[in-house]
SEBAMAR-36794 format. One record per residue (C-alpha): y, x, z; residue in three letters. Coordinates in steps of 0.02 Angstrom, whole numbers, plus 50000, padded with zeros to 5 digits. Each point is the difference from the previous one (the first is absolute). Example, Ala and Ser with C-alpha at 12.3 -4.5 7.8 and 13.67 -1.06 7.14 Angstrom:
<rs>
497755061550390ala 501725006949967ser 
</rs>
This chain:
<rs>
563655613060941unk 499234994350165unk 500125012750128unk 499014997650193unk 500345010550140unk 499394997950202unk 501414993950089unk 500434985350123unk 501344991749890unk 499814981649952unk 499574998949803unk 501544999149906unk 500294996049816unk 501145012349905unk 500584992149833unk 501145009449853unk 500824992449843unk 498895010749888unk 498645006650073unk 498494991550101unk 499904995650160unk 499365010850122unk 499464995350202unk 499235007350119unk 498314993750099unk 499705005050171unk 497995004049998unk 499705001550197unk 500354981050043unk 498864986449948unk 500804987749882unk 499664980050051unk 499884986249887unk 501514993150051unk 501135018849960unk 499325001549848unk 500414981949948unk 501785001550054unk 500065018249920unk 499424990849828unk 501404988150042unk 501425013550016unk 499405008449862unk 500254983849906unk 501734997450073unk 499594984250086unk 500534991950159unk 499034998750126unk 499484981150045unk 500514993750175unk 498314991050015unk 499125016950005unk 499885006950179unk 500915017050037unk 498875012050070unk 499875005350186unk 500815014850028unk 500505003850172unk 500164982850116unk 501165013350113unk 501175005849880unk 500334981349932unk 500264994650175unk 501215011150022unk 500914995549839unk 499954980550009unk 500795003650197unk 501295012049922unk 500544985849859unk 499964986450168unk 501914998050025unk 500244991450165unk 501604993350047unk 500534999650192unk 500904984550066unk 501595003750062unk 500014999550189unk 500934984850060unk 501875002950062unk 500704999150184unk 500844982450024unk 501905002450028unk 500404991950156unk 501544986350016unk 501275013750021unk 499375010249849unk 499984985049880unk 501075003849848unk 500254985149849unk 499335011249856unk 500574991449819unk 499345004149857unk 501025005849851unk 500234987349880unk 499345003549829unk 501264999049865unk 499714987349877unk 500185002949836unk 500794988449901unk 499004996249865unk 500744993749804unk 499794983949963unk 499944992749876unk 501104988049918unk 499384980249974unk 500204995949828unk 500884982350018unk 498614987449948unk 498675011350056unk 499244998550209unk 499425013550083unk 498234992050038unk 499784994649808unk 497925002850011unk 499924986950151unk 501394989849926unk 498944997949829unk 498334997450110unk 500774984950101unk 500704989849828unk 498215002549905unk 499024994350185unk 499934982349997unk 500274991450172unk 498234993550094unk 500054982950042unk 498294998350104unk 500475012150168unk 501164983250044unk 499564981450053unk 501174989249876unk 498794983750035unk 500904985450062unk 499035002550161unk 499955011350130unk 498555004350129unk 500484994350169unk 499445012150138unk 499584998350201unk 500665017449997unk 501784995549989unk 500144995650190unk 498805011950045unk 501095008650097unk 501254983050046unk 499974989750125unk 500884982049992unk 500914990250137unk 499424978950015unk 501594994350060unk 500855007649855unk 499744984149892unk 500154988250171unk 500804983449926unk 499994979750042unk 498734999549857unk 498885014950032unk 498214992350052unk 498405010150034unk 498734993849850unk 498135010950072unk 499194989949844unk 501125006249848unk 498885012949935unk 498504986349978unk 501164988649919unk 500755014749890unk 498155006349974unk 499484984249926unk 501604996249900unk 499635017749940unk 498354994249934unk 500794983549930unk 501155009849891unk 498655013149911unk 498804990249968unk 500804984149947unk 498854994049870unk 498794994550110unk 500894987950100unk 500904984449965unk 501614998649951unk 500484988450158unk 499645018650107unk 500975008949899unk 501844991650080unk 499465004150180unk 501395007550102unk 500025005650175unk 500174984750081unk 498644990949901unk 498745011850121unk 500934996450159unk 500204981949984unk 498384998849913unk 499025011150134unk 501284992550133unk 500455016950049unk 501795004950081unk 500745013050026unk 500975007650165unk 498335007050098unk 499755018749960unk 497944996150052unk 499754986249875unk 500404983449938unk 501124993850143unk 500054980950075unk 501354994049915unk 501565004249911unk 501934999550103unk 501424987949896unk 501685000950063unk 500524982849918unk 498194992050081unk 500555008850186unk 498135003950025unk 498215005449913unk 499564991749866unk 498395000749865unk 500234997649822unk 499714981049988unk 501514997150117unk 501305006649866unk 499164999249857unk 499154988049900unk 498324994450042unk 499804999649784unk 500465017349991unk 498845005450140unk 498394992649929unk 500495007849840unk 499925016850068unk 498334996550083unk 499344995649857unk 500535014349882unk 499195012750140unk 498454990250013unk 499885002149811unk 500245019550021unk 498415000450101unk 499114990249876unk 500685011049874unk 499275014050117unk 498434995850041unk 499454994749803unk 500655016749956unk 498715007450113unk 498554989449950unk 500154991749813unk 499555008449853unk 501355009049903unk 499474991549830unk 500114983150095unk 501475003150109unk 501384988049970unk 501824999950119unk 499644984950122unk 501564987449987unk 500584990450160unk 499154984849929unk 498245007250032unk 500465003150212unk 500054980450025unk 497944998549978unk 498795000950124unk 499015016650050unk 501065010049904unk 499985014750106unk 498234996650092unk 498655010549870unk 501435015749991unk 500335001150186unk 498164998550013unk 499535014349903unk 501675008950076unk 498904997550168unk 498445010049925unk 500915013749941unk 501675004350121unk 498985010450107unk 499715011049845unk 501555000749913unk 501045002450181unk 500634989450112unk 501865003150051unk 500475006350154unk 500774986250062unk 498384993850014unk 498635012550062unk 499855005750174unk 500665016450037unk 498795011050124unk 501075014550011unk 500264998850173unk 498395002050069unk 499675015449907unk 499355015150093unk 501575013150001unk 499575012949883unk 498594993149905unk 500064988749864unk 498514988650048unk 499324987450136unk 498475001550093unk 499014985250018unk 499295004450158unk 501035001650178unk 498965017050016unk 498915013149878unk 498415002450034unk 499545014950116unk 498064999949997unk 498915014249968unk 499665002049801unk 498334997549941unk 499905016249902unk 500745013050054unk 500205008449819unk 500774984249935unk 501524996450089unk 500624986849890unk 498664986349995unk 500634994650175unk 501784993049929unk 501204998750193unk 500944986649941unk 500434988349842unk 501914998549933unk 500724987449896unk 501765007449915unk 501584990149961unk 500084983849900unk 501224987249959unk 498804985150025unk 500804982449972unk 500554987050138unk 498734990750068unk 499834982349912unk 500994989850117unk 501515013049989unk 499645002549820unk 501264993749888unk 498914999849846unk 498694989750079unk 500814983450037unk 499514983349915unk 501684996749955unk 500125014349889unk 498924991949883unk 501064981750003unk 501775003050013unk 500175019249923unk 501205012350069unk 500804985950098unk 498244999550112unk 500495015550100unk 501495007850090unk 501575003949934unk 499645018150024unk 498305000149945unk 500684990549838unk 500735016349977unk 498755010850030unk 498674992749882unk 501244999149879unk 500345017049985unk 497985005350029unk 499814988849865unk 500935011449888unk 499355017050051unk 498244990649965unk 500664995649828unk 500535016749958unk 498435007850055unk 498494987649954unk 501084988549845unk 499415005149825unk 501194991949948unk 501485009950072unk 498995015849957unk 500214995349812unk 501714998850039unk 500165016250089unk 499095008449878unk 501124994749864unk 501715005950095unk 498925015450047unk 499295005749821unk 501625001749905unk 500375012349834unk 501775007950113unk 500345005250172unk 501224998750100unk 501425015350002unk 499875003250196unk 498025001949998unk 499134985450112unk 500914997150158unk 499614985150134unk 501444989849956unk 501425000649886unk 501804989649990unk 501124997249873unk 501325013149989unk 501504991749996unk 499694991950184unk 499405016650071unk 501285009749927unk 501474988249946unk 500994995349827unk 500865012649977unk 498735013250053unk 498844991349851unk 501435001749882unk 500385017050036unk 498305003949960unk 499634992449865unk 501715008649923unk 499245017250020unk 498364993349908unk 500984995049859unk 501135018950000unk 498345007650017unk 499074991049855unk 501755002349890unk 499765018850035unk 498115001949923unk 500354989749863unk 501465010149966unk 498895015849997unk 498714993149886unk 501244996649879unk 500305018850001unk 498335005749980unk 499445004549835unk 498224990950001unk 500684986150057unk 501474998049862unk 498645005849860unk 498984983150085unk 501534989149989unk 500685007449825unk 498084996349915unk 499784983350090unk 498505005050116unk 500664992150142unk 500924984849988unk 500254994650157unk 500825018150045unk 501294994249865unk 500474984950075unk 500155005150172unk 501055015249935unk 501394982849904unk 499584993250176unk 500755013250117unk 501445002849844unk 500434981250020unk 500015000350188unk 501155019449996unk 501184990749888unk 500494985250121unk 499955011850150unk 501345010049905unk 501074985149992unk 500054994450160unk 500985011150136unk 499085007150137unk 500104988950159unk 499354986949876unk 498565008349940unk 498844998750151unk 500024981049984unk 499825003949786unk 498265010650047unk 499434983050112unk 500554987549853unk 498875009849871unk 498604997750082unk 498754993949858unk 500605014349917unk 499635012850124unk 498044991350019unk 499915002249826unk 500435018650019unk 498674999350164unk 498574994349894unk 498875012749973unk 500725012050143unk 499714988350145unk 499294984550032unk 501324994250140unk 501755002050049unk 500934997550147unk 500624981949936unk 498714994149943unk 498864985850064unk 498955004150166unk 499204981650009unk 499595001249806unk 498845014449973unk 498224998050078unk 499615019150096unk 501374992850145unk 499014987050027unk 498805004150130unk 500795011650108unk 502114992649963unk 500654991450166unk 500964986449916unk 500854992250152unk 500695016150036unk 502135000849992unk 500485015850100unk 499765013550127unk 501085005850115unk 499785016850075unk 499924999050200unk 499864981749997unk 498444993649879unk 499504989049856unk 500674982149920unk 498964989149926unk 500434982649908unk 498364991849952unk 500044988849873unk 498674994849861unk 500035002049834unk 500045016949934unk 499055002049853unk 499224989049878unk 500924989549874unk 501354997850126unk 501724989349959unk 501635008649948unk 500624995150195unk 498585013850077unk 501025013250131unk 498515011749935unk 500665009649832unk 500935015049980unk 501585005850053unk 501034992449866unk 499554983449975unk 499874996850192unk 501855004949989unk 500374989949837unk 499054984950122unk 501115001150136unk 501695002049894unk 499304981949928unk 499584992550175unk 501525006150098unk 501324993849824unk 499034984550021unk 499314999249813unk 498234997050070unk 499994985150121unk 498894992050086unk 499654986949840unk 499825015849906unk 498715008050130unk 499044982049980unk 500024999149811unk 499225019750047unk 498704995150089unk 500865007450140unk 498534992350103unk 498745010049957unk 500805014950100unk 500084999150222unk 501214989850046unk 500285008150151unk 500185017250057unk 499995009950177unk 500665018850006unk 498785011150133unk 500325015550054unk 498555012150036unk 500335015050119unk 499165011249922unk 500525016250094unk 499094990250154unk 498424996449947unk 499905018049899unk 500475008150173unk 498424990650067unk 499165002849895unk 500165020649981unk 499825000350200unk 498514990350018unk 500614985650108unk 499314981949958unk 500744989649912unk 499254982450078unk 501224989350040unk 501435007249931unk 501194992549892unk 500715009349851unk 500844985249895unk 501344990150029unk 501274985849907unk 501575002149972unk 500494983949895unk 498944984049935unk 501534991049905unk 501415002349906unk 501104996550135unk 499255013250109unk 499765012249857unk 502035001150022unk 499835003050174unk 499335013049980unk 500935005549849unk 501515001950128unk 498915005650118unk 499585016549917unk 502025004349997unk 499835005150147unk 498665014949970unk 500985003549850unk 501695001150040unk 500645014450133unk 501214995850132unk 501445012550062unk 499785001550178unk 501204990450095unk 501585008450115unk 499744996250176unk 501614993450079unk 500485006450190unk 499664983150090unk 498194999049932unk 498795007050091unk 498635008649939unk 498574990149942unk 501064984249970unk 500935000349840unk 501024982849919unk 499584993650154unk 497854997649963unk 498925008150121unk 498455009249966unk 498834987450093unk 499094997849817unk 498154991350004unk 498775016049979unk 499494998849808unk 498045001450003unk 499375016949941unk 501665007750016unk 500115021749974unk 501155006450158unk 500135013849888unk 500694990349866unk 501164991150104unk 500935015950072unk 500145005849806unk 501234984849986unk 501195004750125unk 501325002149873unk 499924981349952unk 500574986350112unk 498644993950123unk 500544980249953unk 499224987949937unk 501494989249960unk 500714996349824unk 501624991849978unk 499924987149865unk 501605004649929unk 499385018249971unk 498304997649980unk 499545010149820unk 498204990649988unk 501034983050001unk 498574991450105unk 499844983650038unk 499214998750164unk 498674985250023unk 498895004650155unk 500555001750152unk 501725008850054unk 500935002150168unk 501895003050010unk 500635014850077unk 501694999250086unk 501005017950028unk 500735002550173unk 501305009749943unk 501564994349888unk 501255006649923unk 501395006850093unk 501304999449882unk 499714980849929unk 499184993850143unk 498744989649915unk 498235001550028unk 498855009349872unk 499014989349864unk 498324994750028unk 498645009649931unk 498184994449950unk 498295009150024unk 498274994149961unk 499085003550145unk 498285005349903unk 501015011149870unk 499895019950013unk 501985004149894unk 499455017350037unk 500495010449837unk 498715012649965unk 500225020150100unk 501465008649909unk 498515016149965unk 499745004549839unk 498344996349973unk 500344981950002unk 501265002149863unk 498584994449888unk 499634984350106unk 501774994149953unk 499835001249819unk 498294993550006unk 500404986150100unk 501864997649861unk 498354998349888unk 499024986450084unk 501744990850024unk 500414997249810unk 498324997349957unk 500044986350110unk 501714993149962unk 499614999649825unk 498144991150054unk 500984987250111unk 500484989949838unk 498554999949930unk 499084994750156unk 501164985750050unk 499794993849854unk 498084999149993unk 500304990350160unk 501084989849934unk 498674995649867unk 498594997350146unk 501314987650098unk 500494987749833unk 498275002449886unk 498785002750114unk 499114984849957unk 500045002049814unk 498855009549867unk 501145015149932unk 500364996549827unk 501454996049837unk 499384983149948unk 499804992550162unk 501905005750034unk 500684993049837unk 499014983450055unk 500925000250170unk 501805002949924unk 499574986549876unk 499454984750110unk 501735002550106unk 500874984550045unk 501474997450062unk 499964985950114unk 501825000750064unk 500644989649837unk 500834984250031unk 499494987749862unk 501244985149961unk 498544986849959unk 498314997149970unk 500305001849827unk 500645016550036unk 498465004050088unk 498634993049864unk 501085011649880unk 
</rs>
């Protein structure tokens, strides 16, 4: 029953478990559209959505509640600093810790059993690490370095300002040695000097001469050596530029090596140097010969003004500034020498080929020559391409110039790495044999190569078991083929294999290259002859056959009939160790300052005998000497009776100097104790001591100094602890080199006149006669 009565009360909804329900309706108030809906809606028992709007009631009274439910929190109002006096240490209580069960480890079982099982299912990645047999070689390593001339100041040290042509084009000689003839391909060093008739001594250039003790003067190449030898030389660099210039101008489908049979005929050179002529001013002239206009430039413009002063007259038009132009500039450019100074344009250029100019120019062209080739010569673009455009990369991404690891970073270095290659490898094959997919492979014969390699690594387990453990690092280096077999497939080098052999070194590998030593620079020993079908006698393999080569040559199984039967010629003959300082021209480099006229190379040794010169010479960088005890009569400054009035070493570091202190400022070395055992040739002065021995009353033994020679050991500071094993290093790989050399010399000195080959030996040893028999009769004789 549905009652209604008039009363203010909101409608309400009365409900009962058995009878209907009954509310009552306020009449007086108009009912909305929006009351009624939500009436219907809590009639229904449903919940109200929170899309629909509330309706406005009072905006006071909700004010007031939404400020009521506002709960603001006050900050606490910042405490009085206690003064000094006040200052009390406060510590905090310490919480108790509660000790907490642990569990006992099961034996057999690790705590970390989830990471445990994680690590022996991950197989080890090979790629983050360079294993290639060569290693980038980066300017940054003496970025921050600075290295000291005098260092390195010996009887045999000469300044040599033309080394990096020479290098340059003996760099070119060795990549792309299919183009040339095989008479280039034995050039050494000296070949260029005496063929160029460069010497070396003057840090500006070619110098006037060369000193000989033994000759007590200056002497030129034809004065101690053989006028034979000389014209040979000329004419294997006269055949270089004719090599040179038909590279530039012949077509590739026609080309064909000139021999030094085809320099004897006239106007040989004429129609190339001719069109060389039309088209040097396009290709670039070097800048040894273009005239250099920097110093008349106006200071802080980069042009020249043709005219003394711009014009200042009124312009024509007002509203068009710019058709009146004040003056007319001309901007830097390297033209070339006039004619008459121009080494390109003389007559006898054309007749007598690189001999027709100056010794320095001979150099110059030379080396233009090749930067020509390797721009403009299709030729030697085929050739790039094809070292360029190969199916594999190298490991360390393309860097400007790469070595062979085991002369930047040693023997044993090399070994040591390639050991962890081989425990790394040994640990993912050992988890694929525990994989399930890769046993169900195996088991059904999917993958037979898996198979073998798995009876590989079991084969190479089983002999590392038997062997004891200070004998298994040389085991690992013995199975090498074994290990390569394992690398197949994994990686395509390792850090003994050959870095002369595969192709992607080509380009960018610095052959010559035989160390670096940190605070001090680069060696180089150029020599040709690194790739190509090369003899079994070529210094350019990998690391253990050029050690199996010098155990032959220094056990004397390969002679110097051996190296002939070898063709031992085919390789230089001769050899020169440089030194680059590196640090120097890198320092000049970073701060700007011009290089021009600066000399960054410099020879250490030319022969073999001078090669162990230096040998000795480097015991004295390596090896540390105790400071010596000064006795009470000595003063200071004076020590075994040698004064410090030493000649000032060029380019010396007074910084340096005061870090030796600890080491004995003398320069004398007692023959008796002398560690480097060197046998002095130049020239020496005797030093007599003053004082003598009190007791005995004989005077001291004479001691001997080179006059020329720094002894200085390197600073006792750490950071040259490096420098000493480096420089250990460089002093076997040269001992070990020095048989090998002197040999090769050998070979020059007693066959130099004969073609390298077996049967024209066996002819030799054949026609012997011995004419020191005595015969009894002429019978005897007809017999």
């Amino acid at each position: 029953m549905l009652d209604t009565t008039h009363n203010d009360a909101v409608p309400q909804v009365a409900t009962s478990d058995n009878t209907a329900a009954t509310a009552t309706v306020t009449v007086n108030t108009p009912v909305s559209e929006t009351t009624s809906n939500q009436l219907n809606a809590e009639l229904l028992g449903l919940r109200r959505s929170s899309r629909v709007p509330k309706p406005r009631t009072d905006l006071v009274a909700d004010l007031e509640d939404e400020y009521k439910k506002r709960t603001y929190k006050r900050k606490p109002k910042p405490k009085p600093k206690l003064k000094a006096k006040d200052k009390k240490k406060v510590t905090k209580p310490k919480k108790k810790k509660l000790k907490k069960k642990v569990a006992k480890k099961k034996p057999g079982k690790k705590a970390n059993s989830k990471s445990a099982a994680k690590n022996d299912t991950q197989e080890p990645i090979l790629t983050e690490s360079n294993w290639a047999p060569c290693t980038p070689l980066l300017s940054s390593d003496f970025k921050s370095q600075q290295s000291v001339e005098s260092r390195l100041e010996n009887p045999n040290m000469k300044a040599v300002p033309y080394a990096n042509d020479i290098m340059k084009i003996m760099f070119f000689l060795n990549k792309f040695y299919t183009l040339f003839d095989q008479d280039l391909l034995n050039l050494s060093f000296q070949d260029f000097e005496v063929g160029l008739d460069l010497y070396p001594g003057d840090p500006r250039g070619s110098a006037d001469g060369i000193y000989i003790e033994d000759k007590k003067g200056i002497v030129y190449y034809q004065d101690y050596i053989l006028v034979k030898e000389v014209i040979q030389s000329q004419d294997k660099m006269n055949l270089l530029f004719l090599t040179l210039l038909q590279l530039l101008f012949i077509d590739p489908k026609k080309y064909d090596a000139p021999t030094l049979s085809e320099i004897s005929g006239k106007n040989v050179y004429r129609t190339y140097i001719t069109k060389i002529r039309q088209n040097a001013s396009d290709w670039g002239y070097p800048k040894e010969w273009t005239t250099n206009k920097t110093l008349n430039n106006t200071v802080g413009e980069g042009k020249f003004p043709i005219f003394p002063q711009n014009d200042t007259e009124p312009v024509v038009d007002p509203s068009h500034p710019e058709i009146l132009t004040p003056n007319v500039y001309t901007y830097i450019t390297n033209d070339p020498l006039p004619d008459e100074e121009n080494p390109l344009q003389r007559r006898e250029l054309d007749d007598e080929g690189i001999l027709g100019i100056l010794p320095n120019d001979r150099m110059v062209l030379l080396r233009t020559l090749v930067d020509w080739c390797t721009i403009q010569s299709l030729l030697i673009h085929h050739e790039i391409y094809q070292l360029s455009h190969l199916k594999t990369e190298t490991q360390f991404g393309t860097q400007t110039q790469h070595v062979a690891r085991y002369y930047l970073d040693g023997p044993e270095e090399t070994y040591n790495t390639f050991r962890k290659l081989c425990s790394l490898v040994q640990k993912k094959y050992e988890i694929r044999s525990k994989k399930k997919h890769y046993r169900k492979q195996v088991e059904e014969g999917k993958n037979p190569e898996l198979r073998e390699k798995f009876k590989l690594l079991e084969e190479i387990k089983l002999e590392m078991d038997n062997v004891g453990d200070s004998e298994k690092a040389k085991l690992t280096v013995s199975l090498y083929d074994k290990w390569e077999r394992l690398f197949q497939g994994e990686l395509n080098d390792n850090p003994l294999s050959d870095p002369f052999n595969d192709p992607i070194y080509t380009l960018r590998s610095q052959e010559f290259f035989i160390g670096r030593v940190p605070y001090m620079g680069d060696f180089y020993l150029p020599r040709l002859h690194s790739y190509g079908d090369g003899t079994t006698m070529s210094m350019y393999t990998d690391l253990r056959k050029l050690q199996d080569l010098v155990h032959k040559f220094k056990n004397k199984e390969y002679t110097v009939f051996h190296l002939f039967e070898e063709y031992g010629q085919t390789l230089s003959s001769r050899f020169k160790l440089l030194y680059h300082d590196t640090p120097a021209m890198i320092q000049d480099i970073n701060r700007n300052n011009s290089t021009n006229g600066k000399c960054y190379w410099y020879e250490m040794c030319h022969d073999s005998k001078s090669l162990r010169e230096f040998i000795d010479f480097l015991d004295y960088k390596i090896v540390r000497h105790p400071p010596k005890e000064k006795k009470k009569d000595e003063k200071d400054g004076d020590v075994t009776g040698v004064k410090q009035e030493m000649p000032v070493l060029s380019g010396g570091n007074k910084a340096d100097d005061q870090s030796m202190t600890d080491v004995a400022p003398t320069t004398a070395v007692s023959t008796e104790a002398s560690t480097a055992n060197t046998t002095v040739t130049e020239a020496t002065i005797s030093i007599k001591s003053d004082d003598t021995d009190k007791k005995s009353k004989t005077p001291k033994k004479k001691k001997w100094v080179k006059l020329d020679t720094n002894t200085h050991p390197l600073p006792r500071d750490q950071r040259y602890n490096a420098s000493r094993s480096k420089l250990q290093i460089l002093k076997e790989y040269l001992s070990d080199f020095y048989y090998i050399l002197s040999t090769f010399e050998q070979l020059r000195n007693e066959y130099a006149d004969m073609k390298p080959g077996r049967r024209q030996l066996r002819d030799i040893r054949r026609n012997q006669i011995n004419y020191n028999m005595d015969y009894d009769s002429d019978d005897d004789m007809m017999e």
